[in-house]
Structure formats: structure tokens, C-alpha cells
Backbone as a ProteinNet text record, in pm:
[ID]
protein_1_A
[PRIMARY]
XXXXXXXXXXXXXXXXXXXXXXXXXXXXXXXXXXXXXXXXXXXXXXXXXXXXXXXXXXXXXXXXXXXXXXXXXXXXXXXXXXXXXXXXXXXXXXXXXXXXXXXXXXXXXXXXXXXXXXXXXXXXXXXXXXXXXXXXXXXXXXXXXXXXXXXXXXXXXXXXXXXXXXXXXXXXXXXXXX
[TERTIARY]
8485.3	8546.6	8454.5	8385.7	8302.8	8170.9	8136.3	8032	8066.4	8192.9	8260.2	8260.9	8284.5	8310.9	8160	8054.3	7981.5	7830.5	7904.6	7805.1	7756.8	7885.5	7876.6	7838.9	7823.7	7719.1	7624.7	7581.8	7413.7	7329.5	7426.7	7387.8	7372.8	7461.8	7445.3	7341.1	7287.5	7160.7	7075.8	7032.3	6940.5	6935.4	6996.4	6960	6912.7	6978.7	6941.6	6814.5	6753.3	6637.3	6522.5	6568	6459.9	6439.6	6592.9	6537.2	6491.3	6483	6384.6	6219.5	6212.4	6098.2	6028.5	6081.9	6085.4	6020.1	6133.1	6083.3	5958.7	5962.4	5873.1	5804.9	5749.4	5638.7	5525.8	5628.7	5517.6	5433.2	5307.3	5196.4	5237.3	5237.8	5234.8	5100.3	5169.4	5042.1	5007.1	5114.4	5122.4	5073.8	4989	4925.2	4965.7	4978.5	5020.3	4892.5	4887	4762.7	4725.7	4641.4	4648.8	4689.5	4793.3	4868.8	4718.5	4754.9	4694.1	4685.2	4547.1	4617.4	4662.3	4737.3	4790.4	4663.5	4573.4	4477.5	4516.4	4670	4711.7	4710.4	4658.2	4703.8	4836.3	4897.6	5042.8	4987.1	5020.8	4967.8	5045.4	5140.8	5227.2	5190.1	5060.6	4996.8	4869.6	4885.5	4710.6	4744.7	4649.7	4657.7	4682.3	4746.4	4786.5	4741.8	4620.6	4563.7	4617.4	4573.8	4619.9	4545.9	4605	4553.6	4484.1	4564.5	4447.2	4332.4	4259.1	4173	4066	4101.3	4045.5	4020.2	4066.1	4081.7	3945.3	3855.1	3796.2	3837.4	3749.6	3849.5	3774.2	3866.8	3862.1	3899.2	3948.7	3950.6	4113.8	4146	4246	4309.8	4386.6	4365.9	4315	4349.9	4218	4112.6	4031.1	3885.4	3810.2	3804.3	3685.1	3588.4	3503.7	3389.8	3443.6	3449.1	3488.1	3351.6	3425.3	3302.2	3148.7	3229.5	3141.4	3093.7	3066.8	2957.9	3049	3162.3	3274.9	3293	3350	3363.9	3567.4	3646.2	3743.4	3860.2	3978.4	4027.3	4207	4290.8	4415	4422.2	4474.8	4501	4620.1	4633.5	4727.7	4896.4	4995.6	5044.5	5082.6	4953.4	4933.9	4892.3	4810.2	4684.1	4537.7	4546.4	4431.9	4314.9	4199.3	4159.4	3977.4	3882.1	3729.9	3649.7	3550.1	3437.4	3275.4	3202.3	3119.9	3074.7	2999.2	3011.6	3153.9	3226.9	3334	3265.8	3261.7	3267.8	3308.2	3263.5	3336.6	3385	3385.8	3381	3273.6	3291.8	3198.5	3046.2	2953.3	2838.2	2868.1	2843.1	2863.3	2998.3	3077.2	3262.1	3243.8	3234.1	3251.6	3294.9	3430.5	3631.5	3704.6	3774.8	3921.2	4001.9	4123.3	4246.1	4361.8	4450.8	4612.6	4604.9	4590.8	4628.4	4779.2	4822.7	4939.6	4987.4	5082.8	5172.6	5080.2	4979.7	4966.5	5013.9	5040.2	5113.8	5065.4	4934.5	4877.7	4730	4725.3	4586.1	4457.7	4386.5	4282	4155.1	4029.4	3872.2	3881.3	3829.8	3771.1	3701.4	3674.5	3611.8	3719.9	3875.2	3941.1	3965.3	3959.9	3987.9	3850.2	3763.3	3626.7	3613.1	3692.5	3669.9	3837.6	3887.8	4042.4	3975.6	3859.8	3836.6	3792.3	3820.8	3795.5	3631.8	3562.3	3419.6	3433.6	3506.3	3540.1	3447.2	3346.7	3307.9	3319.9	3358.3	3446.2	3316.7	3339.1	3301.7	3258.3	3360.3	3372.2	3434.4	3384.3	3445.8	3614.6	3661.7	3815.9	3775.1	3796.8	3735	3844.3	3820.3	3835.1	4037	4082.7	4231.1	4295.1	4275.5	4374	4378	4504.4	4536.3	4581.9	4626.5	4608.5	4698.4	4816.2	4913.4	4937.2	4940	4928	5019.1	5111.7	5180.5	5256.8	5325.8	5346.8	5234.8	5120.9	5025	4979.3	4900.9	4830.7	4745.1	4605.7	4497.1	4461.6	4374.8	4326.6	4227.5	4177.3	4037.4	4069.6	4050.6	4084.4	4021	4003.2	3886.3	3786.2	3800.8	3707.4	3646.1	3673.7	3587.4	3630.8	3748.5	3788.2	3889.6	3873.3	3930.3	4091.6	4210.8	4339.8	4393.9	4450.6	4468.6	4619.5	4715	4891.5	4989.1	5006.1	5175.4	5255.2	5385.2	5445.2	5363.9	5419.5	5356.4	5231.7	5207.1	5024.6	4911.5	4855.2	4723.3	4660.7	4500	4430.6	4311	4245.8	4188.2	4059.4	3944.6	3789.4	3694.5	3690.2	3601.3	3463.4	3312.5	3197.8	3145.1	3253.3	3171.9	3299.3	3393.9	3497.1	3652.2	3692.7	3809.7	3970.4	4054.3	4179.7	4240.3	4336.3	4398.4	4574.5	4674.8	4754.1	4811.3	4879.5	4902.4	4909.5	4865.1	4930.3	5070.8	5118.4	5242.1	5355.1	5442.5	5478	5586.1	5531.4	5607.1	5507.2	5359.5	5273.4	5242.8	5210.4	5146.6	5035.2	4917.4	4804.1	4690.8	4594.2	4458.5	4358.9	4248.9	4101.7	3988.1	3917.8	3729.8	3680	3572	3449.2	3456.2	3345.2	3428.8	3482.2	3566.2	3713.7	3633.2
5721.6	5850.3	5946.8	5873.6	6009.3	6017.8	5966.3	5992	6078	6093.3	6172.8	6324.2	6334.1	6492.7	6495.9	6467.5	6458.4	6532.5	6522.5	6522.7	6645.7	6684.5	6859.7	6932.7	6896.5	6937.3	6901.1	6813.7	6767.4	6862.5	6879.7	6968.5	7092.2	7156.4	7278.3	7305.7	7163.8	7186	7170.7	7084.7	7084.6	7224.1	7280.9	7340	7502.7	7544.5	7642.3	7594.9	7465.7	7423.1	7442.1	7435.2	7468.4	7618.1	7664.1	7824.3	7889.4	7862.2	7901	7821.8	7728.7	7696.2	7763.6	7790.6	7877.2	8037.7	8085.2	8241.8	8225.3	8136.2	8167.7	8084.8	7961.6	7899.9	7908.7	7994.2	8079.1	8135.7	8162.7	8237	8378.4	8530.6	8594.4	8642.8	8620.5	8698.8	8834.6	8886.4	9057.5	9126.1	9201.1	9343.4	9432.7	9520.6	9699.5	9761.2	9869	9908	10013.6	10005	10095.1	10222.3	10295.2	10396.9	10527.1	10631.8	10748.4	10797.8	10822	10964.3	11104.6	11141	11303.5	11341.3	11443.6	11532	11659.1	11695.2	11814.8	11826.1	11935.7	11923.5	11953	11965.8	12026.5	12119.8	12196	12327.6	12389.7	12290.7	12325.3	12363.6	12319.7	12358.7	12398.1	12463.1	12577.2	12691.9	12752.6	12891.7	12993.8	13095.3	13176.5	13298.6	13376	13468.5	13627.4	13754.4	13807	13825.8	13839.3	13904.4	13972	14089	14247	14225.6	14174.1	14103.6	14059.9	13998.3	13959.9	14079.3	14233.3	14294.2	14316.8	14309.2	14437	14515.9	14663.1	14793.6	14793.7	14898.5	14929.8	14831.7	14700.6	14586.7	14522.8	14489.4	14414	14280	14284.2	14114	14082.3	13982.2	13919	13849.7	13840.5	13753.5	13677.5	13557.3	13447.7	13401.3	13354.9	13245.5	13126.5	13034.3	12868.2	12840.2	12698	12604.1	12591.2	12574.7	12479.2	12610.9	12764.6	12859.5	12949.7	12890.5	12929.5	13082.2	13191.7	13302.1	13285.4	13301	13277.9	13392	13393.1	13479.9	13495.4	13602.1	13595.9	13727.7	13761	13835.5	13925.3	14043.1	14050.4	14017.9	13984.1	13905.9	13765.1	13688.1	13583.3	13497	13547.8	13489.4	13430.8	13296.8	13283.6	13165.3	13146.5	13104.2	13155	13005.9	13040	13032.7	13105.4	13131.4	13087.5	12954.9	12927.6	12834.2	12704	12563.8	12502.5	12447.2	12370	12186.9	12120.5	11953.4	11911.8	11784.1	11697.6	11780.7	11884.9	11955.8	11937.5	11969.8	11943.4	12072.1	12028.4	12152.2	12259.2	12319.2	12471.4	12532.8	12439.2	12529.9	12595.2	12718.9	12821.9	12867.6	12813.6	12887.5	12766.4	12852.7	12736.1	12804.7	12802.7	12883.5	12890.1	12948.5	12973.5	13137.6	13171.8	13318.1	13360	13449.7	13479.6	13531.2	13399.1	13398.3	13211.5	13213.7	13023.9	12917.8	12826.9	12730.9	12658.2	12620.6	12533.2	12591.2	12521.9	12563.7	12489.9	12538.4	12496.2	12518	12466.2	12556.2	12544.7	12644.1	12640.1	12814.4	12881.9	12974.5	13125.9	13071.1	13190.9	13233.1	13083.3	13173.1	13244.2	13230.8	13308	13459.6	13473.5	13641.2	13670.8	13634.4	13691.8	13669	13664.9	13645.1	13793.7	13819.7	13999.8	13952	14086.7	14110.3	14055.7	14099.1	14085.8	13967.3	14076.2	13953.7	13986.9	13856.1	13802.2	13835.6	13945.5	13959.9	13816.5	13753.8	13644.3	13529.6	13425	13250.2	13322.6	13203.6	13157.5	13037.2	13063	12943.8	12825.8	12717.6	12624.6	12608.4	12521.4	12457.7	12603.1	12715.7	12846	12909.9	12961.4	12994.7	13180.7	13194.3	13347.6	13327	13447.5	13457.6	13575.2	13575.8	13705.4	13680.7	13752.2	13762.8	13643.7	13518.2	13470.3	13328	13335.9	13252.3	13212.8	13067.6	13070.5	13021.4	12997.2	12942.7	12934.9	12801.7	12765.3	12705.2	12656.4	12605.1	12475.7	12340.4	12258.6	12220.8	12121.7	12096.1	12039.9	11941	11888.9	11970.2	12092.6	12214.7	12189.6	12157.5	12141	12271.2	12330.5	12474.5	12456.7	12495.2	12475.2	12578.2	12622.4	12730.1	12648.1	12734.7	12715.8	12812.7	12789.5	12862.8	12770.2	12762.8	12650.4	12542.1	12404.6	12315.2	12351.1	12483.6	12516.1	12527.7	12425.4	12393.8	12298.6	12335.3	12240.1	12254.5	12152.1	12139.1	12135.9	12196.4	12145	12094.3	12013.4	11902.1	11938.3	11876.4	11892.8	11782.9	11680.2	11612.5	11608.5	11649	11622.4	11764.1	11768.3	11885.1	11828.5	11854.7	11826.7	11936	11867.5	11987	11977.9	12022.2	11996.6	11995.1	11885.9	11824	11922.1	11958.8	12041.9	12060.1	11917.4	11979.5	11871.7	11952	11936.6	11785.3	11706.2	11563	11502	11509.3	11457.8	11529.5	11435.8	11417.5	11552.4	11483.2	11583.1	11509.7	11571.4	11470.5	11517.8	11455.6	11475.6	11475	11576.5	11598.3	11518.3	11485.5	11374	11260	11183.2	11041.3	11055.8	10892.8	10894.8	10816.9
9548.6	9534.1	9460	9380.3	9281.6	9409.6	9479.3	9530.5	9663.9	9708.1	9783.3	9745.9	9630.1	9522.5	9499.2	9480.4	9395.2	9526.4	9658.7	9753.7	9812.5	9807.9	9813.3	9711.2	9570.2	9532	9503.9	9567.1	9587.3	9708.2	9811	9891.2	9873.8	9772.3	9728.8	9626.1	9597.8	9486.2	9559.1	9657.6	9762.8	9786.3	9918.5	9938.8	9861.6	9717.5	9658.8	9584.8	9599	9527.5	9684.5	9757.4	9866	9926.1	9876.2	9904.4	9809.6	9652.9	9593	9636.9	9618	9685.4	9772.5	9864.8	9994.9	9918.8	9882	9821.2	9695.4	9609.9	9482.4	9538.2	9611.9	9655.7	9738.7	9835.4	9948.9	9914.2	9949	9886.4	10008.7	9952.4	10032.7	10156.3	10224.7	10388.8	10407.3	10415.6	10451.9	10280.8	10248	10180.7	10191.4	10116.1	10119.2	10091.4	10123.6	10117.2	10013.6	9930.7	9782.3	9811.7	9712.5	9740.1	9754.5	9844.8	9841.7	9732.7	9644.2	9550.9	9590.6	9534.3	9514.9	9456.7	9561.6	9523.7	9457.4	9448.2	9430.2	9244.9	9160.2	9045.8	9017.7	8900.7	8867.7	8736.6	8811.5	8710	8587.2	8592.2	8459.7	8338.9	8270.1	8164.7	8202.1	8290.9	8294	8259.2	8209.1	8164.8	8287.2	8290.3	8384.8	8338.1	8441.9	8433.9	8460.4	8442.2	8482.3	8599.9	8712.2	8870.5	8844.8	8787.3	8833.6	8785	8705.5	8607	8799.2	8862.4	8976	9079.7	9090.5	9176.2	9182.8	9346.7	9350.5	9398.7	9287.4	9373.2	9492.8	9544.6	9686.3	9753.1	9767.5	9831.1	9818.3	9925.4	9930.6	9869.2	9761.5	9735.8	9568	9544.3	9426.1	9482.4	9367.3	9437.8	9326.6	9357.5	9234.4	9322.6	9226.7	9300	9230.1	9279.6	9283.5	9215.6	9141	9075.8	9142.4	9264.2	9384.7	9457.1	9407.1	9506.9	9606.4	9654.5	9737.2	9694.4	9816.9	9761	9854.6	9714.2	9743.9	9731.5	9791.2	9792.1	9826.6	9764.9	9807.5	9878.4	9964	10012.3	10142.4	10148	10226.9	10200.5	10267.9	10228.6	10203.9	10092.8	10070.6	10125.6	10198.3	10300.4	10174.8	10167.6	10112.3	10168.8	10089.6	10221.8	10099.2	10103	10073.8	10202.7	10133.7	10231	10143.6	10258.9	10177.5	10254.6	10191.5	10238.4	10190.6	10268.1	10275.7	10283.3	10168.1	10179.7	10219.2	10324.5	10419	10544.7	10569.3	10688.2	10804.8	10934.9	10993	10977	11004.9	10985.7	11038.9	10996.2	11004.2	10997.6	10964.1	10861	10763.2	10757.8	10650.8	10614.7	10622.4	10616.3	10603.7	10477.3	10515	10480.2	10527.1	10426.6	10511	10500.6	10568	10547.4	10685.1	10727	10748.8	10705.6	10751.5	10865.2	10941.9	11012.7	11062.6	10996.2	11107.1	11046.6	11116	11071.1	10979.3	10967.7	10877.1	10769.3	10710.1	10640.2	10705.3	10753.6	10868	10860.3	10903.5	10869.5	11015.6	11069.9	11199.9	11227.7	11336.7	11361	11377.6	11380.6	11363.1	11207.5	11111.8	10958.8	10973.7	10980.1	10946	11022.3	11119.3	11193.7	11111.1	11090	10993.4	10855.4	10818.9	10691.7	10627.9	10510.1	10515.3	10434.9	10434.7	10377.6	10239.5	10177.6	10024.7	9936.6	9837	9741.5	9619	9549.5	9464.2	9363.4	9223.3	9122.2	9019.8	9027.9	8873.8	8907.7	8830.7	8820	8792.3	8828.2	8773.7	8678.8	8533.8	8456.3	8481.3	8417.7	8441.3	8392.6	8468.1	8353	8375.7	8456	8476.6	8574.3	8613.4	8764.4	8791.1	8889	8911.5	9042.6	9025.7	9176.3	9193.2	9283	9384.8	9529.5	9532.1	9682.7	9707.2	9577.5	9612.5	9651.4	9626.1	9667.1	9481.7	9480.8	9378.5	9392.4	9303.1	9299.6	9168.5	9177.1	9030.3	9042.8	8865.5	8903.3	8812.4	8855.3	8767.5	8627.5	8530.9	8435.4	8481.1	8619.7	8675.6	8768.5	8772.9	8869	9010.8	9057.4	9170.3	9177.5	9281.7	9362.6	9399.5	9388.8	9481.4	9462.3	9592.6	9611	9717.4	9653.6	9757.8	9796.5	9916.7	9929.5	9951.6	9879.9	9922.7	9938.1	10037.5	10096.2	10154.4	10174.1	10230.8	10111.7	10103.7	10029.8	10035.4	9952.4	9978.5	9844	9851.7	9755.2	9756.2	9720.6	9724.2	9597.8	9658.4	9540.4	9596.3	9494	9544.4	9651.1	9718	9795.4	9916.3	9873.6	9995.2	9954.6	10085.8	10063.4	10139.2	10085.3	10109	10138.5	10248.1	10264	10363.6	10290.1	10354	10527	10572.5	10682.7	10791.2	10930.8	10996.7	11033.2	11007.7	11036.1	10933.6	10861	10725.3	10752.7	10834.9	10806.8	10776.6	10798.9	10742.9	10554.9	10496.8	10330	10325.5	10370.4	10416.4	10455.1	10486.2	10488.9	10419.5	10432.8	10371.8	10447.3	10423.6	10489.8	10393.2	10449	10371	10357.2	10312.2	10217.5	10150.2	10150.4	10095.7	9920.2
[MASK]
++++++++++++++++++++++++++++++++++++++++++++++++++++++++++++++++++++++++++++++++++++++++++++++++++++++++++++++++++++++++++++++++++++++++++++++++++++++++++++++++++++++++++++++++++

């Protein structure tokens, strides 16, 4: 009789002793793959410039030169967008930016004929930002460029540039090596 009562829970120890086995013994197969970084800063504690401080007269817009030589710019309504060498781009991209009314922030040969003449007087120093129209741009401590509207931005570093997704279910991607 005791070995009657006694059997059902032998089985119930069996088997919760083999499904741990099972889960904590297995060595795992499947990897995840190291998370993306967020190239984007959070500008919560940068210094915030005044705009007009950026105007040239006669000219539409504010205007800096970037760490990295870039002649950069806001303009219109909140069309921004450098002009320069672009990193990790293909040779000869000399634009990047989000014009107003396109869908994405892009380098190719239409930002560069929508790009106005405009050159940019002065650096944006480092760790402080500047908005205009609704748009902002900054310059990080590590001398990296970002410039946003909303979800439209992107970022330029000296060996590679980021820049948000064309189309806003994607994260974003990156020019250059990774």
C-alpha cells in the first residue's frame, strides 16, 4: 500500500527533475545579436544657443560649420541639411539633409540643387544646440554634428554618418564602417 501512494509521487519528482534538467542543462544554440547603438544624442543638458547669433544677413536660415569642415544649415521652413564631404557616403555625396515636403533625410544629387548658396560664418561649439523653424542641430563633445525634425535626423561622425530610416518603421541606418 505505501508503495502504491508513494508512486505518483515519484513520478512527479521524476519528471519535474528532468524538466529542469532539460531547461538549466541544455547548453544554449541560438545567439542574439549585440544590440545596435542609438547614434542619436539626448540633448537634454546641452547648452541652447541663441539662433540669431547664427544668421547670415541677407540669407535665409541659420548657418554653422560642423566639427568635421561641413557647411551646415537650417532653413526655410525647417529644411536642414550639410554641405561638404559626407563619411561613409558614396564618392562624390556632398549633401545630406531633409528638404521640406520629402519624406526622408537622404544624400543624393537633389538635396545638393535644393541646397541654398549660404555660407556659414562660425563653429557651433561643442555640448550646444540652436532651433530654428521647429528643426534643431547640435554639436556633440565628441564633435559629432545632429541635426532633427521630429523622427528626421541624422548624425555625422569623422569616419561614418547616420541617418534616420526612410521610412519611419525602420530604426535608421548607417554610411561607412560599422
Amino acid at each position: 500500500m505505501t508503495l502504491i501512494r508513494s508512486a505518483p509521487c515519484f513520478y512527479r519528482f521524476a519528471a519535474t527533475l528532468c524538466t529542469l534538467v532539460l531547461v538549466l542543462g541544455t547548453p544554449a544554440t541560438a545567439h542574439a545579436d549585440p544590440p545596435t547603438p542609438d547614434p542619436y544624442p539626448d540633448l537634454t543638458y546641452f547648452e541652447q544657443l541663441d539662433a540669431s547669433a547664427f544668421v547670415v544677413p541677407n540669407n535665409d536660415g541659420v548657418w554653422f560649420i560642423s566639427p568635421t569642415g561641413q557647411n551646415c544649415g537650417i532653413w526655410g521652413w525647417g529644411s536642414f541639411g550639410c554641405a561638404g564631404n559626407i563619411p561613409g557616403a558614396p564618392p562624390g555625396t556632398t549633401h545630406i539633409g531633409w528638404i521640406d515636403g520629402d519624406r526622408a533625410v537622404h544624400y543624393d544629387w537633389s538635396v545638393g540643387v535644393r541646397f541654398p548658396g549660404t555660407r556659414a560664418q562660425q563653429p557651433l561649439p561643442p555640448h550646444s544646440f540652436i532651433e530654428w523653424q521647429g528643426t534643431t542641430c547640435a554639436v556633440t563633445r565628441d564633435n559629432r554634428t545632429y541635426c532633427e525634425r521630429g523622427p528626421l535626423r541624422f548624425v555625422i561622425e569623422p569616419t561614418k554618418t547616420w541617418l534616420s530610416a526612410p521610412w519611419m518603421d525602420l530604426s535608421w541606418m548607417t554610411l561607412g564602417p560599422a
